[in-house]
VOVEXLUM-890793 format. One record per residue (C-alpha): residue number from 1; residue in one letter; x, y, z. Coordinates in steps of 0.5 Angstrom, whole numbers. Layout:
<resi NUM&resn a&x X&y Y&z Z> .
...
This chain:
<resi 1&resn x&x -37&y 0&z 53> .
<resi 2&resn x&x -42&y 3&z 49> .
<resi 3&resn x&x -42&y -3&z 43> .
<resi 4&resn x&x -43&y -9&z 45> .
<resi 5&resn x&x -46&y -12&z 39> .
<resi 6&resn x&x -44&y -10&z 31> .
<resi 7&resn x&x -46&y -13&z 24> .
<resi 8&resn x&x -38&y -14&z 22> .
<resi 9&resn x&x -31&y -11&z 27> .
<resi 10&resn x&x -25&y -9&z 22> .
<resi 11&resn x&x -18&y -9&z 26> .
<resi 12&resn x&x -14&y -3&z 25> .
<resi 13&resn x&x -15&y 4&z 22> .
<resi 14&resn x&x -11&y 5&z 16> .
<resi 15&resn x&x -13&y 7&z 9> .
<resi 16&resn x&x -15&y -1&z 9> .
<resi 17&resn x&x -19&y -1&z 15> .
<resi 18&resn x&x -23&y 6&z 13> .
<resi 19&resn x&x -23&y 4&z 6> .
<resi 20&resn x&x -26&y -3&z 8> .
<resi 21&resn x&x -31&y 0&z 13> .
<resi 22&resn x&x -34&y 6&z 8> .
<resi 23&resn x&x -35&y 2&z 2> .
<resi 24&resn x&x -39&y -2&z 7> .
<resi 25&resn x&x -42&y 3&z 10> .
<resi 26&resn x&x -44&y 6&z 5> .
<resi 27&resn x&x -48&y 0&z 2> .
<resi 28&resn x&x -52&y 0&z 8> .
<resi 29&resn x&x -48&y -4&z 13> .
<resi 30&resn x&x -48&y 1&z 19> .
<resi 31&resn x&x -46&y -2&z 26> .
<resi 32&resn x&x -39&y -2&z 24> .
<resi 33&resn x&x -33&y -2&z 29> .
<resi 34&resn x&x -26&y 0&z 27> .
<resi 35&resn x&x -22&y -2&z 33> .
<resi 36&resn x&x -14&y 1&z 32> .
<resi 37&resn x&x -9&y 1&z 37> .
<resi 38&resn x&x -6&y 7&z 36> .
<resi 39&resn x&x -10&y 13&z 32> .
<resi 40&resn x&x -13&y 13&z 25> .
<resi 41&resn x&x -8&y 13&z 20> .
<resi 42&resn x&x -2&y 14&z 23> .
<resi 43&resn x&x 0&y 6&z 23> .
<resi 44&resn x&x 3&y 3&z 17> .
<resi 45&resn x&x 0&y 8&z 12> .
<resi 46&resn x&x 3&y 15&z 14> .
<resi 47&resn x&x 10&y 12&z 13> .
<resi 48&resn x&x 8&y 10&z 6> .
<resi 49&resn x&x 11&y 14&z 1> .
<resi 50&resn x&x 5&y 16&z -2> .
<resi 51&resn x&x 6&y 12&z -9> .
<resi 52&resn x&x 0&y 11&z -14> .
<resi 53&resn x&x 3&y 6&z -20> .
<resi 54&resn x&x -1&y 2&z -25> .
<resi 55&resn x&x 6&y -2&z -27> .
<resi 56&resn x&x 6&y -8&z -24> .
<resi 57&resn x&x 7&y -15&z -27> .
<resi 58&resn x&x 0&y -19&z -25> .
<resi 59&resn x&x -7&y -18&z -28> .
<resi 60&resn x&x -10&y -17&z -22> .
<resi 61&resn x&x -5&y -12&z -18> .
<resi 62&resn x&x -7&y -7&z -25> .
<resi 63&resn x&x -14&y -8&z -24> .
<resi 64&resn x&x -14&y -6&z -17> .
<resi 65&resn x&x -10&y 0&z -19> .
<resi 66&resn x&x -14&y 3&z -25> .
<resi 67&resn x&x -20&y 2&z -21> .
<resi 68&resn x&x -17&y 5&z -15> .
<resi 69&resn x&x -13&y 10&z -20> .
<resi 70&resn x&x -20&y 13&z -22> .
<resi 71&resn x&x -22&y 15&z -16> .
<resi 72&resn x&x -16&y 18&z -13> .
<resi 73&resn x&x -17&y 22&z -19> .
<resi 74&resn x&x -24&y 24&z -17> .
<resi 75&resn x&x -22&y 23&z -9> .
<resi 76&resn x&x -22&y 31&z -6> .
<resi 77&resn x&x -30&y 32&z -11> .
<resi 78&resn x&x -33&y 26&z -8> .
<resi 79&resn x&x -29&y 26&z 0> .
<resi 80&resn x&x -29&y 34&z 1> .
<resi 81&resn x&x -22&y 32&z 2> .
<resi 82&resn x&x -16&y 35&z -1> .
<resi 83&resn x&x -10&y 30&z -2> .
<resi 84&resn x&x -6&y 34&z -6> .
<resi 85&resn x&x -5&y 29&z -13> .
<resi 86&resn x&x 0&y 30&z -16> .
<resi 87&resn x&x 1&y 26&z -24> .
<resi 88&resn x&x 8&y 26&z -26> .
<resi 89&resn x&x 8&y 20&z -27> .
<resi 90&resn x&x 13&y 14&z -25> .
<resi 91&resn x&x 20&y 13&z -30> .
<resi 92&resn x&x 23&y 6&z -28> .
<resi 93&resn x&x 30&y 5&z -30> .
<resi 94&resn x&x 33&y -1&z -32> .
<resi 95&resn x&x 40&y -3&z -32> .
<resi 96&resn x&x 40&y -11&z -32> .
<resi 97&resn x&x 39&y -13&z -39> .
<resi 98&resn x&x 35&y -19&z -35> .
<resi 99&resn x&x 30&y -15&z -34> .
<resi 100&resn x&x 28&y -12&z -41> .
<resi 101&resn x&x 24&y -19&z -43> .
<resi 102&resn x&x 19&y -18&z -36> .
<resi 103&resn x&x 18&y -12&z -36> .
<resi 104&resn x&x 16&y -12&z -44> .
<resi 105&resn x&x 11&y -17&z -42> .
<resi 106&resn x&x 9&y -14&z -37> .
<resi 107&resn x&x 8&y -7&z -41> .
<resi 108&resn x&x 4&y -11&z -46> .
<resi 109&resn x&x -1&y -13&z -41> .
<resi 110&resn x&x -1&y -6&z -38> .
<resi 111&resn x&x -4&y -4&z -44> .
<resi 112&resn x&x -8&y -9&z -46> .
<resi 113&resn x&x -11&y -7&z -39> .
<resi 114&resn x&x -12&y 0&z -42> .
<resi 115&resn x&x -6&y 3&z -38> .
<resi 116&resn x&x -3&y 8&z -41> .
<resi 117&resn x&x 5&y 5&z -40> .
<resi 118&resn x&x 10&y 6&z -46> .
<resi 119&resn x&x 17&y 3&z -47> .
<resi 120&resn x&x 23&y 8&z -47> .
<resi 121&resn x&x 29&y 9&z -49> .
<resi 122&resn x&x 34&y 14&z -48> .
<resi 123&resn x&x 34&y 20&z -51> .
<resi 124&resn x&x 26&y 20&z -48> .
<resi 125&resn x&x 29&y 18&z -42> .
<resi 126&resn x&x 33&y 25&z -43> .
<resi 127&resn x&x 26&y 28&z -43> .
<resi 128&resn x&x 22&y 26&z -38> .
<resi 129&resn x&x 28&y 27&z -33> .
<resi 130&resn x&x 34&y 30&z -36> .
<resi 131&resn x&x 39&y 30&z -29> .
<resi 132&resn x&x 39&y 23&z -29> .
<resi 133&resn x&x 46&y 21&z -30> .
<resi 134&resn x&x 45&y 15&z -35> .
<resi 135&resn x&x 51&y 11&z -34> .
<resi 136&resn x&x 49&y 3&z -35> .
<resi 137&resn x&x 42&y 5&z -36> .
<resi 138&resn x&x 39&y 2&z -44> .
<resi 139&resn x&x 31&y 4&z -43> .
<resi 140&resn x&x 25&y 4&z -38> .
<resi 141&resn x&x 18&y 4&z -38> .
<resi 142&resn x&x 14&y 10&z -36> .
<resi 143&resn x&x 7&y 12&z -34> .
<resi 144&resn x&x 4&y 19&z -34> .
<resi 145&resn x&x -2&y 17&z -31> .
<resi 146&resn x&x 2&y 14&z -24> .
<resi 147&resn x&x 4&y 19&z -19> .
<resi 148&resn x&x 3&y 20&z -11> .
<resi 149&resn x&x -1&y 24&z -6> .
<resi 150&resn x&x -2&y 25&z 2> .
<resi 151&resn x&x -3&y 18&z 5> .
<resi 152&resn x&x -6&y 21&z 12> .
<resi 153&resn x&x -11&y 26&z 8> .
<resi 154&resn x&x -12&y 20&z 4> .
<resi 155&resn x&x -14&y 15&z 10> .
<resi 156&resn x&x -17&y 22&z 14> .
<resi 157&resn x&x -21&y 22&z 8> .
<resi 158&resn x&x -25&y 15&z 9> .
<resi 159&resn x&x -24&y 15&z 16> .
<resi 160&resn x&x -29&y 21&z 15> .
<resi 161&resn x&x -34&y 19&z 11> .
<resi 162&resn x&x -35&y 13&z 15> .
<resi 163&resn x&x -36&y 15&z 21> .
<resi 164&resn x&x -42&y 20&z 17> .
<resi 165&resn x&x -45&y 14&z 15> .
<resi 166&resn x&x -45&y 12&z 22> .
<resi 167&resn x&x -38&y 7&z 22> .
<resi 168&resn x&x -35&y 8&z 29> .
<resi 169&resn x&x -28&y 8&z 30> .
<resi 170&resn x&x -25&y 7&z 37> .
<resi 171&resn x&x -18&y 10&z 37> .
<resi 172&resn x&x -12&y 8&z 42> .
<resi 173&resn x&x -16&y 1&z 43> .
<resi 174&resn x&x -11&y -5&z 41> .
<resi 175&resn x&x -16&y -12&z 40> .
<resi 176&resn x&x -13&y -17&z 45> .
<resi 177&resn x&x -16&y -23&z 44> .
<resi 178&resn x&x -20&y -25&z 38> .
<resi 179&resn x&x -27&y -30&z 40> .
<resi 180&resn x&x -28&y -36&z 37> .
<resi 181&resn x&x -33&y -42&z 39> .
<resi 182&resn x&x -35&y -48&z 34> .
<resi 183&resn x&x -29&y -45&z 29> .
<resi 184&resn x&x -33&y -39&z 27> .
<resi 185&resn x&x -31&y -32&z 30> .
<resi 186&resn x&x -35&y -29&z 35> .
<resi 187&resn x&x -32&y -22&z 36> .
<resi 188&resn x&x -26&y -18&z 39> .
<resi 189&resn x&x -24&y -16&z 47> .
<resi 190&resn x&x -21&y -10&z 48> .
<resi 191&resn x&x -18&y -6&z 53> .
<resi 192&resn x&x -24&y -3&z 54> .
<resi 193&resn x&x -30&y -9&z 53> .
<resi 194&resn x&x -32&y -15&z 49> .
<resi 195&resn x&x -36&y -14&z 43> .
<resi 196&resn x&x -39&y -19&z 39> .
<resi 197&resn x&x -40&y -18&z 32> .
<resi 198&resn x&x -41&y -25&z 26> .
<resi 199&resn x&x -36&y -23&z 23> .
<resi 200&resn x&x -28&y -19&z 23> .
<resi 201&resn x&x -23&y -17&z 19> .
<resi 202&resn x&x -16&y -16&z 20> .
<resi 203&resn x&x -13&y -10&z 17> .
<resi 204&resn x&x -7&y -10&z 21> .
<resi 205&resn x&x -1&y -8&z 16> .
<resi 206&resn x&x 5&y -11&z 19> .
<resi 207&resn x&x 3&y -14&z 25> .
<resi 208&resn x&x -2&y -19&z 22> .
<resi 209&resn x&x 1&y -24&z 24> .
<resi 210&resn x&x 1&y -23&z 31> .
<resi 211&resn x&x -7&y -21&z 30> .
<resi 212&resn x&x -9&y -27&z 27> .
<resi 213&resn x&x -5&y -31&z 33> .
<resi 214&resn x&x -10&y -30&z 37> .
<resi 215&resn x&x -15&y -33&z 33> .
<resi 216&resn x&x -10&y -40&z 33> .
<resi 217&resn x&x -8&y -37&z 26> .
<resi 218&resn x&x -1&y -36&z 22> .
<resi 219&resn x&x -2&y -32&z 16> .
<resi 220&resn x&x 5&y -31&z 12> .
<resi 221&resn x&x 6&y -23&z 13> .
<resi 222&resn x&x 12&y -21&z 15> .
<resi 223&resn x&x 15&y -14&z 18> .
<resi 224&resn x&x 21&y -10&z 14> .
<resi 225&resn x&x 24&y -4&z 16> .
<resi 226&resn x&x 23&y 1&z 10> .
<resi 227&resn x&x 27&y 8&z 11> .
<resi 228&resn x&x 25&y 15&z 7> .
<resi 229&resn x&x 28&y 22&z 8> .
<resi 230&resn x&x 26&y 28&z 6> .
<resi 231&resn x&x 31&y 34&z 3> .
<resi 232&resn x&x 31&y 42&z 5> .
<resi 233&resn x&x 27&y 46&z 0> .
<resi 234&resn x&x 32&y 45&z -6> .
<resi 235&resn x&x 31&y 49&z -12> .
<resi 236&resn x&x 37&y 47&z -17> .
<resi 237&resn x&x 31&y 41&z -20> .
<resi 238&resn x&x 24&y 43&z -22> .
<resi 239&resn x&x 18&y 40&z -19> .
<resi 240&resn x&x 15&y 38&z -25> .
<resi 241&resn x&x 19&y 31&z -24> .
<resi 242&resn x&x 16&y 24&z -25> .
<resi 243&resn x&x 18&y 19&z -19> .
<resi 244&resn x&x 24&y 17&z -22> .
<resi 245&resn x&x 26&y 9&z -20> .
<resi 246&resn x&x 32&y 6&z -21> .
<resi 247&resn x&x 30&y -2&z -21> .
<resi 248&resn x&x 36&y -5&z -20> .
<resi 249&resn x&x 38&y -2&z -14> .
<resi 250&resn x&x 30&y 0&z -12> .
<resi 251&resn x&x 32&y 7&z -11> .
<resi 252&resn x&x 26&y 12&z -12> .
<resi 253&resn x&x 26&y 20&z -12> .
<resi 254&resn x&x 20&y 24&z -13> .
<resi 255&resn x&x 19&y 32&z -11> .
<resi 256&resn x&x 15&y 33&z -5> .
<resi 257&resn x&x 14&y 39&z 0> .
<resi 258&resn x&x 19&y 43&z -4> .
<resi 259&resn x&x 24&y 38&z -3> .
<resi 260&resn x&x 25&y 31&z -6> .
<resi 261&resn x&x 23&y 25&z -2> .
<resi 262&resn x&x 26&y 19&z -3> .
<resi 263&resn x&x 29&y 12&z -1> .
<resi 264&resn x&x 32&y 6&z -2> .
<resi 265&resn x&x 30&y -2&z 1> .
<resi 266&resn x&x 36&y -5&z 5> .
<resi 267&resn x&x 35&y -12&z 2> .
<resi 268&resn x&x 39&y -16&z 6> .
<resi 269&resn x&x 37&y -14&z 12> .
<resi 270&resn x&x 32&y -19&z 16> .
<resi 271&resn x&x 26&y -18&z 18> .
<resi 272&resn x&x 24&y -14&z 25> .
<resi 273&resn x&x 20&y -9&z 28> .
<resi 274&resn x&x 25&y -4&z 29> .
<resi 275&resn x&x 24&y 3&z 27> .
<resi 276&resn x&x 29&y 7&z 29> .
<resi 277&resn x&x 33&y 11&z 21> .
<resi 278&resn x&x 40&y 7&z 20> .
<resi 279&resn x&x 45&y 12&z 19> .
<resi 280&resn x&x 49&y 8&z 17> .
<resi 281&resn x&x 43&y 6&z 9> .
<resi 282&resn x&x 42&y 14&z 10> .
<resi 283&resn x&x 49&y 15&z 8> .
<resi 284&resn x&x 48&y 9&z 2> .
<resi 285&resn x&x 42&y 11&z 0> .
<resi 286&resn x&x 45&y 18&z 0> .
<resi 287&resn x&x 51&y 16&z -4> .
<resi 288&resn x&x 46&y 12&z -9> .
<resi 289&resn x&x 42&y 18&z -11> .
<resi 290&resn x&x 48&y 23&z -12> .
<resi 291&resn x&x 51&y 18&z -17> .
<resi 292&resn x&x 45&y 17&z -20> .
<resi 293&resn x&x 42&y 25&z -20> .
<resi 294&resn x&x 48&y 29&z -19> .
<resi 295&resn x&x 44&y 36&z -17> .
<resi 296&resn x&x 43&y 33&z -10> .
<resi 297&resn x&x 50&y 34&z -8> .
<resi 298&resn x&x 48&y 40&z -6> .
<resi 299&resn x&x 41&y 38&z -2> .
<resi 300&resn x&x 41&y 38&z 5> .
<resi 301&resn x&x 37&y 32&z 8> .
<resi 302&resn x&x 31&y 36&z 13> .
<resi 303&resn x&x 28&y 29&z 16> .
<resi 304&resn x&x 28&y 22&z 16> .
<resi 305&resn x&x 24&y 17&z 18> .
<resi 306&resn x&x 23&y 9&z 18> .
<resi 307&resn x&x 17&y 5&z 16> .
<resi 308&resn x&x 14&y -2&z 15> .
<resi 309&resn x&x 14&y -6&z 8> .
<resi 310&resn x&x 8&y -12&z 11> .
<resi 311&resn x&x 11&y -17&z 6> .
<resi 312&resn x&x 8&y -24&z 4> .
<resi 313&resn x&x 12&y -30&z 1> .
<resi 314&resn x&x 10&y -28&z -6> .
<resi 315&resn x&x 10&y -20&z -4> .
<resi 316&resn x&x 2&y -20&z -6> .
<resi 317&resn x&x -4&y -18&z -2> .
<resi 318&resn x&x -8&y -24&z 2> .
<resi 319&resn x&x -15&y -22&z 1> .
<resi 320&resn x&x -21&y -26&z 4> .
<resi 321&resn x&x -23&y -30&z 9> .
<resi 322&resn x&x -20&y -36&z 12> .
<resi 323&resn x&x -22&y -43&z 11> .
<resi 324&resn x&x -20&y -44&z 18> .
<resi 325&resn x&x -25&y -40&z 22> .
<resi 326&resn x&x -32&y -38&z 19> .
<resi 327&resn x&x -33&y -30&z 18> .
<resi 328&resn x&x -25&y -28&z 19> .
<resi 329&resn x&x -22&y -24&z 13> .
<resi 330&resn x&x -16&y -21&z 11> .
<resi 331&resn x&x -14&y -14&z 8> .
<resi 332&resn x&x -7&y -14&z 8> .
<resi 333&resn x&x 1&y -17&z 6> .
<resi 334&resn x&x 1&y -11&z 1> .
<resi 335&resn x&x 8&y -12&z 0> .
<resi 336&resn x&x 9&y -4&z -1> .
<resi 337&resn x&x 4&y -3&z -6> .
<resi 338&resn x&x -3&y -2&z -1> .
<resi 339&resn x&x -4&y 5&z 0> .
<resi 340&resn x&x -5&y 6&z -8> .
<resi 341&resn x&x -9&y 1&z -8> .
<resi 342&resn x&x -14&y 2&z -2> .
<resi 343&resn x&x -21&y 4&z -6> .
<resi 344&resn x&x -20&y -2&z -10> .
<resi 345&resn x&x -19&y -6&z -4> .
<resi 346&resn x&x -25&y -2&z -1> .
<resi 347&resn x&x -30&y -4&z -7> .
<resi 348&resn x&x -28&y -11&z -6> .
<resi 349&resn x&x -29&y -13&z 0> .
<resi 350&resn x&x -34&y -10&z 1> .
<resi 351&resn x&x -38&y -14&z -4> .
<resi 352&resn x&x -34&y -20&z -2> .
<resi 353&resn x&x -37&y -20&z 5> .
<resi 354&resn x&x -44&y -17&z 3> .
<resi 355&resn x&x -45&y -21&z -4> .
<resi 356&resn x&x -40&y -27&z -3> .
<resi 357&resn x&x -36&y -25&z -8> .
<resi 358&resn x&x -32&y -19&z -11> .
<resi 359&resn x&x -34&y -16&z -17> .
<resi 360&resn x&x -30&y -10&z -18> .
<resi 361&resn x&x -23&y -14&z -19> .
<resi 362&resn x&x -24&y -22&z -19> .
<resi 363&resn x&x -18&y -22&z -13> .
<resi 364&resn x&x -19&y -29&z -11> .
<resi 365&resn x&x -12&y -31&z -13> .
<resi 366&resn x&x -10&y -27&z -7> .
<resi 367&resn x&x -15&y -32&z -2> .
<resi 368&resn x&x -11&y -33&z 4> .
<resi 369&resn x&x -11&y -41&z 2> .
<resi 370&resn x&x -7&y -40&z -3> .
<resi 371&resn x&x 0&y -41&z 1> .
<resi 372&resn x&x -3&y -48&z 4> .
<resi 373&resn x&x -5&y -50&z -3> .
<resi 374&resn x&x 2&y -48&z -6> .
<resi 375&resn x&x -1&y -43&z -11> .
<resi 376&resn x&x 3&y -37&z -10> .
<resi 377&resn x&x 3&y -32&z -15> .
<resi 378&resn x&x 9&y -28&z -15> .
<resi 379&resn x&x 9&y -20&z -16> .
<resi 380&resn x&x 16&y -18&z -20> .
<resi 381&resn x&x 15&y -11&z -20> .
<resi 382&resn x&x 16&y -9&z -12> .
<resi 383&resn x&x 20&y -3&z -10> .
């Protein structure tokens, strides 16, 4: 092993590990190692469906995504790195009457926060996206400024310019064990030696919970399987759509590649890490998207895949280091919304572990104590 000592480890190589490890790097911290058990940006993020969104119902998650949504925006100027942004914006549609009071407060602190989201009623829904059939729907929220993009050019992207900044990323690497003397971490084993370091973070996406087992830790992030597909080039719709969003049935479509990608979480299905495409949710998921955009009736499915939400007890991040093991942080339990919010999540806890605290966003309301304290804070807007 070439690296035997460094100033801080990170434990996978999505968009949150080499956005952690840039910011460092590039506030000064060199001697940086990415371990990643499979090849960088190839885990949880490339699955992703790409969304960047600002509408979410507590202060620190719109925070995190204004930032993050200012420098997606300048991404391929500042990276060299093309991430084909697309800002069409993200129309929720609401059929439950029950939702109508929580999704104006949360418009009401959107726009408080500088979010450019409004309320919309049904002739304006009729704008934005005339083919959705409106049967039950009474209004929505949509944001121009919210869209998607290409999460593996994306992670490539910082991936990148870290490694110009002199981050070493050890792809196909799994950390096997994590050490820890007199309750401080010491650093990691690999198949490929041992390499100490003061201080590590566990970017590990859905298998958090079994990365920080090896520390003697149980921090709260659960694997569930989220399916999305992909139609044959399909000409009957314009490209110029807003991801479009059923809330109640958590059904989404948004054009891509020509087609339309889109997708629909099976609720009741219990955590696993299994990864095969249920035909059976398929042919549901299919069915509720024809009933709400007729014009896919006609489409044909070119691909599917299957992913994986990592999921916390209140759908919130856990960010920070840990009470129980001295210079062991925390980066993720995003709960479906951490791609968009990468750049943010760089900033923050690269001041967190170089300053102490993070400046960028306050996110320590998303510390991993939290849950031991009984200070969970739910997020309502989850897809």
């Amino acid at each position: 092993m070439t690296v035997a000592t460094a100033d801080a480890i990170i434990v996978g190589a999505g968009i949150m590990g080499c956005a952690i490890a840039h910011q460092l790097a590039e506030r000064g911290m060199r001697n940086i190692v990415v371990f990643e058990r499979d090849q960088i940006g190839r885990g949880a993020t490339a699955d992703a469906a790409g969304g960047i969104r600002q509408q979410f119902s507590t202060e620190t998650n719109i925070r995190l995504a204004t930032y993050s949504v200012r420098v997606w925006e300048r991404f391929a100027e500042q990276f060299g790195q093309e991430i084909s942004l697309r800002q069409q914006g993200y129309l929720f549609l609401l059929k439950d009457p029950a939702d109508e009071a929580v999704f104006r407060a949360n418009l009401a602190l959107q726009q408080r926060l500088g979010v450019p989201a409004r309320w919309v009623d049904l002739d304006d829904i009729r704008e934005l996206n005339p083919h959705v059939v409106l049967d039950g729907v009474y209004g929505g929220t949509f944001c121009p400024e919210d869209g998607w993009c290409d999460t593996y050019a994306a992670t490539i992207g910082y991936a990148r310019a870290a490694q110009r900044l002199g981050v070493t990323i050890r792809e196909e690497s799994p950390v096997i064990e994590i050490a820890v003397e007199n309750g401080r971490v010491t650093g990691v084993a690999t198949p490929d030696g041992d390499v100490s370091a003061p201080v590590v973070i566990l970017c590990s996406g859905p298998q958090t919970r079994q990365v920080s087992a090896l520390a003697g830790l149980d921090i709260p992030v659960d694997p569930y399987r989220r399916m999305s597909w992909i139609t044959e080039p399909f000409d009957a719709l314009p490209p110029t759509l807003p991801m479009t969003i059923d809330f109640s049935s958590g059904l989404y479509v948004h054009p891509e590649s020509g087609g339309f990608l889109f997708g629909m979480a099976n609720r009741d299905e219990p955590s696993s890490f299994e990864k095969s495409v249920d035909e059976d949710w398929m042919a549901t998921t299919v069915e509720a998207l024809v009933e709400l955009v007729p014009a896919f009736e006609d489409a044909s499915v070119l691909n599917g895949w299957a992913g994986f939400y990592e999921v916390t007890p209140d759908d919130n991040p856990v960010l920070g280091f840990v009470d129980e093991v001295e210079g062991l942080a925390v980066a993720a339990g995003f709960s479906g919304h951490g791609f968009m919010q990468g750049p943010a999540i760089g900033a923050c806890m690269a001041e967190l572990i170089l300053d102490g605290r993070a400046k960028t966003v306050d996110i320590s309301d998303f510390r991993p104590s939290r849950f031991a304290e009984g200070r969970l804070l739910q997020e309502h807007n989850v897809i």
